[in-house]
C-alpha positions in Angstrom: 9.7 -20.4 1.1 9.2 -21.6 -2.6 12.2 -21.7 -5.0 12.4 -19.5 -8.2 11.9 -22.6 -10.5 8.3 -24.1 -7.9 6.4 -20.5 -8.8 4.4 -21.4 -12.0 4.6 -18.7 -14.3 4.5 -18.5 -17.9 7.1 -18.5 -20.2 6.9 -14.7 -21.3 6.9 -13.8 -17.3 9.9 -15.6 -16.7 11.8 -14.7 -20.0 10.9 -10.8 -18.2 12.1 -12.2 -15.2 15.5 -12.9 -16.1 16.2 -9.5 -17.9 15.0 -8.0 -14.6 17.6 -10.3 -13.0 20.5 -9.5 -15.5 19.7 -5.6 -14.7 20.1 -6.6 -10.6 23.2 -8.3 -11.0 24.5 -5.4 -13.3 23.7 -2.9 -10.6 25.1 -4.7 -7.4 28.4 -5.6 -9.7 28.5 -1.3 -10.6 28.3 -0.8 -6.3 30.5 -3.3 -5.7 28.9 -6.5 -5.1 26.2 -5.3 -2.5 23.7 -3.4 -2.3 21.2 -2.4 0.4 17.8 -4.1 0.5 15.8 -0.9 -0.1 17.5 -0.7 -3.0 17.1 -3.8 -4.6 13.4 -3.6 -3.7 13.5 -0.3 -5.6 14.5 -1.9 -8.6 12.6 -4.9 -8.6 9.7 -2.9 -8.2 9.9 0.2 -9.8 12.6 -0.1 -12.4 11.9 1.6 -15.8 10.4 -1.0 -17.9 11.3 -3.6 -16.1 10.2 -3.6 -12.5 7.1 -4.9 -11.3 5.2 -2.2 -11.0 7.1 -0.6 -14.2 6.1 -3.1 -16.7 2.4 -4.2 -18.0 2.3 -7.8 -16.2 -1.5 -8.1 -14.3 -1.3 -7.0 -10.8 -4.9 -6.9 -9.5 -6.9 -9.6 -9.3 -9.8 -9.4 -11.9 -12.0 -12.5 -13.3 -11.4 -14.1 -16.2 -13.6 -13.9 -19.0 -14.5 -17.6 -19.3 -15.0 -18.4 -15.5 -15.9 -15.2 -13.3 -15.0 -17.2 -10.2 -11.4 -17.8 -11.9 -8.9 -14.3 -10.8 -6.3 -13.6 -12.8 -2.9 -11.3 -11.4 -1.4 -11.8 -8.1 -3.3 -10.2 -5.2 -6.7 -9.3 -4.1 -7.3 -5.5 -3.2 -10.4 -4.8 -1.0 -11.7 -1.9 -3.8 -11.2 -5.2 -6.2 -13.2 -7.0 -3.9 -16.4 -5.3 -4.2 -18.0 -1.4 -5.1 -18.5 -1.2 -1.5 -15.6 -0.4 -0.3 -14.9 2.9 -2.4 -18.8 3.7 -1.9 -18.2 3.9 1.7 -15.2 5.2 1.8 -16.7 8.4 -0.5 -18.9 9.1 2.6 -15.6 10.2 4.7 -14.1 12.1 1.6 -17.5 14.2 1.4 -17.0 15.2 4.7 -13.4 16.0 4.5 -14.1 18.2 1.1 -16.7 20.0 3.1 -14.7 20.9 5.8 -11.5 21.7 3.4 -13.9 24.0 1.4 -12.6 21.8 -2.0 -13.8 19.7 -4.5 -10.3 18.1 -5.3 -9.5 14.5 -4.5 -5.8 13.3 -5.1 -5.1 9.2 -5.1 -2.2 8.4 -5.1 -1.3 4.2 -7.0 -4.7 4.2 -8.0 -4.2 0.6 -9.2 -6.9 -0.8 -11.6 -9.0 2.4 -11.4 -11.7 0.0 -9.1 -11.5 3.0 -6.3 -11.9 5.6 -8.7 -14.6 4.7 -10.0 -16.6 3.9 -6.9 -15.6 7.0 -5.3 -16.5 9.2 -8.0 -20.3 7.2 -8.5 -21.1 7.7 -5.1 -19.9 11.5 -5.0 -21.9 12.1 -8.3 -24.9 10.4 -6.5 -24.8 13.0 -3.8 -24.1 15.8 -6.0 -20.6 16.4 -5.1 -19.1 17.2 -8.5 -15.2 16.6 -7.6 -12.1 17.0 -9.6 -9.8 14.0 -9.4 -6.3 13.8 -10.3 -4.2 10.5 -9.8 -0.5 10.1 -9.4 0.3 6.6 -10.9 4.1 5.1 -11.7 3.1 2.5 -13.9 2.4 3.6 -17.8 0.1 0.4 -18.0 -1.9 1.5 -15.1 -2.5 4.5 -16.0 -3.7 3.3 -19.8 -6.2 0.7 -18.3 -7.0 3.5 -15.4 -7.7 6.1 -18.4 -10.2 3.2 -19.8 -11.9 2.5 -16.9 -12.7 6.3 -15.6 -13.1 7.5 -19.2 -16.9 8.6 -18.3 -15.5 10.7 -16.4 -12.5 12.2 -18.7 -13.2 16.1 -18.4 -12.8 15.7 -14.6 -10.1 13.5 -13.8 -6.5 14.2 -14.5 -3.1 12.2 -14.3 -0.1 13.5 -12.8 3.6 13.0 -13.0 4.9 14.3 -9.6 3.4 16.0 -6.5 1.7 19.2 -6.7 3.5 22.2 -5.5 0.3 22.9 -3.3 -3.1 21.3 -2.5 -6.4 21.2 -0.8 -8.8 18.5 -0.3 -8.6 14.8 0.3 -6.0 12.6 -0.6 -6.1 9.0 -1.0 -3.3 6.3 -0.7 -5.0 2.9 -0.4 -1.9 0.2 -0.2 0.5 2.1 -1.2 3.0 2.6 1.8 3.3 -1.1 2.6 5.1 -1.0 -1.1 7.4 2.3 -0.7 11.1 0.3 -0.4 12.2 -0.6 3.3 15.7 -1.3 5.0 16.1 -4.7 6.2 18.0 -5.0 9.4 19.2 -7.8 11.8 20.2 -8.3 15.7 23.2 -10.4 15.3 23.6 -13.0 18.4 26.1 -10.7 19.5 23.1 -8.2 20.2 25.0 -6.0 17.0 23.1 -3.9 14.6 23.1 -5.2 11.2 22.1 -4.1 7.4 21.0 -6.5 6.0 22.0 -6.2 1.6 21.7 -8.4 -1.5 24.3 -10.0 -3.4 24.8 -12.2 -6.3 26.7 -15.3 -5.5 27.1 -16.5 -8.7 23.8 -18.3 -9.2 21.3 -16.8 -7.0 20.7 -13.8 -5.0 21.2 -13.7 -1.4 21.1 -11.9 2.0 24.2 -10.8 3.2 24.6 -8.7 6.7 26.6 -5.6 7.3 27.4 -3.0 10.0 24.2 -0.9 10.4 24.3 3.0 8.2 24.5 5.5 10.3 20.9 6.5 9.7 19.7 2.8 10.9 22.2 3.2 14.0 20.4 6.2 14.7 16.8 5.0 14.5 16.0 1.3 15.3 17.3 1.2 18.8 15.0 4.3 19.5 12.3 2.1 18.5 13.2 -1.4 19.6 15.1 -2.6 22.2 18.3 -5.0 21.3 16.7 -8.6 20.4 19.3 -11.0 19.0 18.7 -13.3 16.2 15.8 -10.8 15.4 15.3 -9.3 11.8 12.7 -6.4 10.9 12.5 -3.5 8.5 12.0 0.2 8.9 10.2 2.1 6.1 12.1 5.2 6.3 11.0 6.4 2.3 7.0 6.2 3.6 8.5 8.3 6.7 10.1 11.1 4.3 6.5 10.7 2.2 4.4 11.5 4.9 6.2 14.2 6.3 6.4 15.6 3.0 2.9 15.7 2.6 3.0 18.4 5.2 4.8 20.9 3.0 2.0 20.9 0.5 -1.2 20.1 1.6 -2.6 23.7 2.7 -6.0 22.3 3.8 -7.5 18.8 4.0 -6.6 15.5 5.1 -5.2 11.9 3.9 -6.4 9.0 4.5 -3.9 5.9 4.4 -5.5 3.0 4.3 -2.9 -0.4 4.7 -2.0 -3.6 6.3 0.2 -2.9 9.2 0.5 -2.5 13.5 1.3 -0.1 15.7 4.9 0.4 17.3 5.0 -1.9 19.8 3.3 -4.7 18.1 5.5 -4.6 14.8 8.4 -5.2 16.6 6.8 -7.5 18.7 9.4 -10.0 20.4 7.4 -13.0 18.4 7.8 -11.3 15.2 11.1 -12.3 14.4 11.1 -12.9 11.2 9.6 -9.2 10.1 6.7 -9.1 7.8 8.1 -8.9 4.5 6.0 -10.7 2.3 5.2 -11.3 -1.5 2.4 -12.3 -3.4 2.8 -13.7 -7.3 -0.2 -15.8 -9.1 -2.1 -15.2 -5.8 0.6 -17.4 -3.8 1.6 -15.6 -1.1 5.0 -16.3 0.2 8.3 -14.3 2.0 11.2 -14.7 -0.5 11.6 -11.5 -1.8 14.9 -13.0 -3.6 13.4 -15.1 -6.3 11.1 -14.2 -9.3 12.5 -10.3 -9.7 10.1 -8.3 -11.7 7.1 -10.4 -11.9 6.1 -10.4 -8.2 5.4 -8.2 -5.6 7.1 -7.2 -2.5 5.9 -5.3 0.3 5.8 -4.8 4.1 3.6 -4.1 6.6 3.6 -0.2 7.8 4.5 0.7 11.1 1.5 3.1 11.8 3.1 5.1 14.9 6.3 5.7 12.7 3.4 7.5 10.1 1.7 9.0 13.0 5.2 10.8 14.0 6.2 12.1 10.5 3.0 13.8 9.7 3.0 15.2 13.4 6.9 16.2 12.3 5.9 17.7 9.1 3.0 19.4 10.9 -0.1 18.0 10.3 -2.7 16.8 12.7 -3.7 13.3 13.5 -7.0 13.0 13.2 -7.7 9.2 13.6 -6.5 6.0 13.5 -8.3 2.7 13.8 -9.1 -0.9 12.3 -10.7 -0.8 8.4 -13.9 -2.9 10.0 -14.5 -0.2 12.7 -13.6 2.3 10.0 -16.0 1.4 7.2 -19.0 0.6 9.8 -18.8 3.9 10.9 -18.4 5.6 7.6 -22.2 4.0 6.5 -20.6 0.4 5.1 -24.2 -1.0 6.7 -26.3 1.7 4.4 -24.2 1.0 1.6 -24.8 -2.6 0.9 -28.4 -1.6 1.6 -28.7 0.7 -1.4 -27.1 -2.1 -3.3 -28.9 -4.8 -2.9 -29.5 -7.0 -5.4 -32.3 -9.1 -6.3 -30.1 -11.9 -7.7 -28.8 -14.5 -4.5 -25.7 -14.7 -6.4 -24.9 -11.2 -6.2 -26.4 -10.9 -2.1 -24.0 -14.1 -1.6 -21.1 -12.5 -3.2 -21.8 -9.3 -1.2 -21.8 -11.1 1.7 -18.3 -13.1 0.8 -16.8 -9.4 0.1 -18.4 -7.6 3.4 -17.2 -10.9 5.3 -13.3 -10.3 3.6 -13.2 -6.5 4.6 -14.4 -6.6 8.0 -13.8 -9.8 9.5 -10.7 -10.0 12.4 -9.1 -13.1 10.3 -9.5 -11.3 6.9 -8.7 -7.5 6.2 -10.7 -6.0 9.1 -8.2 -5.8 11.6 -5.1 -6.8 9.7 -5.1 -3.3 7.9 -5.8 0.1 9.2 -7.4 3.3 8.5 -4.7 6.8 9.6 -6.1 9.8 8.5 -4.0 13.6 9.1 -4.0 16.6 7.7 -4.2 20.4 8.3 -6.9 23.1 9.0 -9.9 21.1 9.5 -12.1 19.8 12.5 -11.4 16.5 12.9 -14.5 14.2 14.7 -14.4 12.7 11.4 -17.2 10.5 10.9 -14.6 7.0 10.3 -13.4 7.7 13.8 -16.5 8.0 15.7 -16.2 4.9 17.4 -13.3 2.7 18.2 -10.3 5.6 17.5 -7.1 3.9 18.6 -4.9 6.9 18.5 -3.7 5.9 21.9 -2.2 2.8 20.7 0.4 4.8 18.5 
């Protein structure tokens, strides 16, 4: 767990840093010294101008122009990784527009605009002419996602909130694991606890407090009593999902994250949860240091999404590993149609196929649930290897 002054960051990023920190302590001092963990997540993700994802700092991982081997931002996202992914992935949407009867596509963090792109190239290629609209929080992301997609300006369109109604395919690649979580804690005493923030004068730290009603009334349904055991529930991504049920007439979603079913997220072993934060490609678990210039996420608990979608009354249509998912979607054909001449380029391919499908890379780690309403399901992701009974 590195401290705040071992990250190495520039001096700008840390100058940012503190006014982020100045706007925490300000907000736990206004709610009385504490606040809950969701909430200082919230704000040292999302806050206006300030938060991580808020302000213009570098996010994804993109190479530099002097050494393409060099990345610059903090993490690695598979559609960063290589055109691949999203030219795969466009395979599944096709068939979900088909069966919606639509042409629109809805992503929600779109990021760098890397999935975009791929998706609409490989939809054009197979004479799909879509309309895609993306939701995005961060001003910056949208600038350098306007810049990337601009070929394709008369057909894509940004939003500002949900739609009041929809039909198609929606696409939310990484974005639950960094929707705001409650922390909680099993005291020794086998008691519920919330776990807040505080600041203590010169750093911010954990401190524990009788579970909210709403945690009282959800963990133990989940879990059984484990002392000295600490966790999170994503309860926002919950209220998200369901949500999606009041206006998506026809189509599906596909979610696409890092995360377990129920019984393996709170898995006696995994005591410690799974928050975890990545700055300057360093990944590490003290969300407490570095406000503002790194981010913080958690893995999803996929049978918690699985039950809010069937509770806002969609349909599960599939759930399984992003390897099994992406072979069966045509990943195989894909890199055949782009192969390259140049070694370079087949070894990087390779390097990038390796990272997205491998059990100790992404291939296992993060998983593929797609639901929705009015269509036939069999989709073509799910063929083989569906694990919906492991929710």
């Amino acid at each position: 767990m590195p401290a705040e002054n071992s990250i190495p960051v520039s001096a700008d990023a840390l100058a940012h840093s503190q006014r982020v920190s100045a706007f925490l302590r300000a907000h736990i001092e206004q709610a009385g010294g504490w606040v809950p963990f969701s909430s200082w997540m919230h704000d040292a993700l999302y806050a206006p101008g300030l938060g991580y994802y808020a302000a213009g700092n570098t996010k994804f991982a993109e190479p530099t122009q002097d050494n393409p081997k060099q990345l610059t931002g903090d993490f690695v996202t598979a559609p960063q990784l290589t055109p691949l992914f999203g030219l795969t992935l466009a395979n599944q949407i096709a068939e979900i527009l088909r069966q919606s009867q639509a042409l629109d596509i809805l992503e929600f963090g779109a990021g760098s605009g890397a999935l975009a792109h791929d998706v609409m190239t490989a939809l054009d290629r197979l004479g799909i002419a879509v309309r895609y609209q993306i939701l995005e929080v961060s001003a910056d992301l949208r600038m350098r996602q306007q810049q990337r997609l601009r070929a394709w300006a008369d057909r894509i369109t940004w939003l500002d909130r949900t739609p009041e109604e929809f039909s198609g395919c929606i696409i939310a690649n990484e974005v639950l694991d960094a929707m705001p979580v409650e922390l909680f804690a099993w005291s020794g005493q086998g008691q519920l606890m919330q776990r807040g923030v505080i600041w203590d004068g010169q750093q911010f730290e954990y401190q524990d407090r009788p579970a909210s009603h709403a945690l009282s009334n959800t963990v133990p349904r989940r879990m059984p009593v484990l002392p000295d055991y600490c966790s999170e529930i994503n309860l926002q991504a919950e209220s998200w999902v369901k949500g999606l049920g009041q206006w998506l007439k026809r189509g599906a979603a596909i979610l696409i994250d890092y995360g377990f079913p129920q019984h393996e997220y709170y898995h006696p072993q995994r005591h410690r949860g799974t928050l975890m934060c990545h700055i300057q490609h360093l990944a590490h678990d003290n969300a407490l240091v570095a406000p503002g210039i790194q981010d913080i996420t958690a893995h999803v608990d996929f049978t918690a999404m699985a039950d809010a979608a069937l509770a806002g009354g969609l349909a599960v249509y599939g759930y399984t590993s992003q390897a099994r998912f992406l072979l069966n979607a045509g990943l195989a054909e894909a890199m055949m149609q782009q192969g390259d001449p140049s070694a370079l380029k087949n070894t990087n391919m390779r390097i990038a196929i390796q990272k997205l499908t491998s059990e100790a890379e992404m291939g296992e780690l993060f998983k593929v649930l797609a639901i929705g309403r009015d269509i036939e399901g069999g989709l073509i992701g799910f063929t083989r290897g569906d694990r919906r009974d492991s929710l």
